[in-house]
C-alpha positions as CSV (number, residue, x, y, z in Angstrom):
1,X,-118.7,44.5,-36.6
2,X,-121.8,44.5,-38.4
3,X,-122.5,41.0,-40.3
4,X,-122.5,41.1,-44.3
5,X,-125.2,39.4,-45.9
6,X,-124.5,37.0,-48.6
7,X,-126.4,37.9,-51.8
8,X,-127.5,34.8,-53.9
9,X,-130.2,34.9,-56.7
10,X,-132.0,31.9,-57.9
11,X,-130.5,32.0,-61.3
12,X,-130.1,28.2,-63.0
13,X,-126.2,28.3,-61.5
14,X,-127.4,28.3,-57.8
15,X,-130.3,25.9,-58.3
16,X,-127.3,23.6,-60.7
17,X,-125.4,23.9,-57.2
18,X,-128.0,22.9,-54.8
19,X,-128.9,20.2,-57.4
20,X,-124.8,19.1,-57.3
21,X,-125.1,19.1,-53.3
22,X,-127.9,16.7,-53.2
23,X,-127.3,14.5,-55.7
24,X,-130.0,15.4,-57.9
25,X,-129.9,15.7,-61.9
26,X,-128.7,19.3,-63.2
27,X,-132.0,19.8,-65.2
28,X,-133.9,19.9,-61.4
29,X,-136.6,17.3,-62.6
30,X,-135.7,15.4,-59.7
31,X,-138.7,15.1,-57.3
32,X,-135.7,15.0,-53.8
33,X,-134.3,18.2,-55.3
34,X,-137.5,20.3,-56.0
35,X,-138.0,19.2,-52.4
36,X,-134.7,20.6,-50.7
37,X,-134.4,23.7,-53.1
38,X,-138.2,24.3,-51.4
39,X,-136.9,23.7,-48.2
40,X,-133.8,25.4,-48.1
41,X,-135.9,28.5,-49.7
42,X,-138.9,28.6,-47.5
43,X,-138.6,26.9,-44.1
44,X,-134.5,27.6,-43.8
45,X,-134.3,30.8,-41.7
46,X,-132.0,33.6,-43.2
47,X,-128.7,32.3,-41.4
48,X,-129.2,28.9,-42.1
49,X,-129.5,29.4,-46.0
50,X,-126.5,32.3,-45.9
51,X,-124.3,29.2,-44.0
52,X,-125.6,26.6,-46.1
53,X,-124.7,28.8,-49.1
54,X,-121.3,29.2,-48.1
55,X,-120.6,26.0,-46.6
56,X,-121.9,23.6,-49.6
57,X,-122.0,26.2,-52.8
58,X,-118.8,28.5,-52.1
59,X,-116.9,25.7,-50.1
60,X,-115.6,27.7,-46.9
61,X,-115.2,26.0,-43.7
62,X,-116.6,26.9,-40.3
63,X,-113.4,29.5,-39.6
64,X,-113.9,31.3,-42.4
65,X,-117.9,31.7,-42.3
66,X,-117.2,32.6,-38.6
67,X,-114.7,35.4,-39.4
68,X,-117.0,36.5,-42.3
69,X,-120.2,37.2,-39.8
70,X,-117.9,37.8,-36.6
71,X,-119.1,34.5,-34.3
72,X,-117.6,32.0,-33.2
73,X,-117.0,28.7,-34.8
74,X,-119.0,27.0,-32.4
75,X,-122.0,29.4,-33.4
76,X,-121.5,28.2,-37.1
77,X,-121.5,24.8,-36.3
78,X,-124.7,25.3,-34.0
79,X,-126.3,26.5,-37.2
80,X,-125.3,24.0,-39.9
81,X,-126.6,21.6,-37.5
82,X,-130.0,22.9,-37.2
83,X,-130.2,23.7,-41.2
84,X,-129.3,20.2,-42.0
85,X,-131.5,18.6,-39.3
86,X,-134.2,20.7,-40.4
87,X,-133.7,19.7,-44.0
88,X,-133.5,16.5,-43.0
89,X,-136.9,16.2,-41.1
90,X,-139.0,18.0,-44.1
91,X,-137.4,15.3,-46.5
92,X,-138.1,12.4,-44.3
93,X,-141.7,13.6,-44.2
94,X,-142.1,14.7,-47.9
95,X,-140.9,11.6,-49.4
C-alpha cells in the first residue's frame, strides 16, 4: 500500500502550532522557536517532519500514524525518536 504524504503549508496556523508545541509565544519572536521551526524545516528529513506533524500538530498516536503509512508501530517510534533527538542536538548547539 503506497504511503500518503501529509500536505502542510507554512501558513501562520502551522508555525502558531509548532510555536504551541515548544512553548514559544504565538507571534514567533521567540529566538527557541525561530530555531526549531528552522530545524524541523531544514535538517528534519521528510518522515520525520510528516510524523512530527501528526504526532504534535494533528494529535494521533503511534497506531494511527502507523496505519496511515502502513509500518509498524515500532517503525514510528524509531522515527519520532530520531526527529526529537535530532532537534534536540541542533538546539543544544544553537542556544
Amino acid at each position: 500500500m503506497p504511503r500518503e504524504r501529509v500536505s502542510y503549508d507554512l501558513t501562520e496556523n502551522y508555525i502558531a502550532s509548532f510555536d504551541k508545541l515548544i512553548g514559544g509565544d504565538t507571534e514567533g519572536n521567540s529566538r527557541k522557536s525561530v530555531l526549531v521551526r528552522r530545524i524541523i524545516m531544514q535538517e528534519l528529513t521528510d518522515r520525520q517532519r510528516e510524523y512530527i506533524l501528526l504526532r504534535y500538530v494533528h494529535k494521533m498516536n503511534g497506531a494511527q500514524i502507523a496505519r496511515m503509512y502502513g509500518v509498524s508501530r515500532s517503525a514510528v517510534s524509531k522515527t519520532l525518536f530520531r526527529a526529537r533527538k535530532r532537534l534536540e542536538r541542533f538546539l543544544f548547539y544553537s542556544l
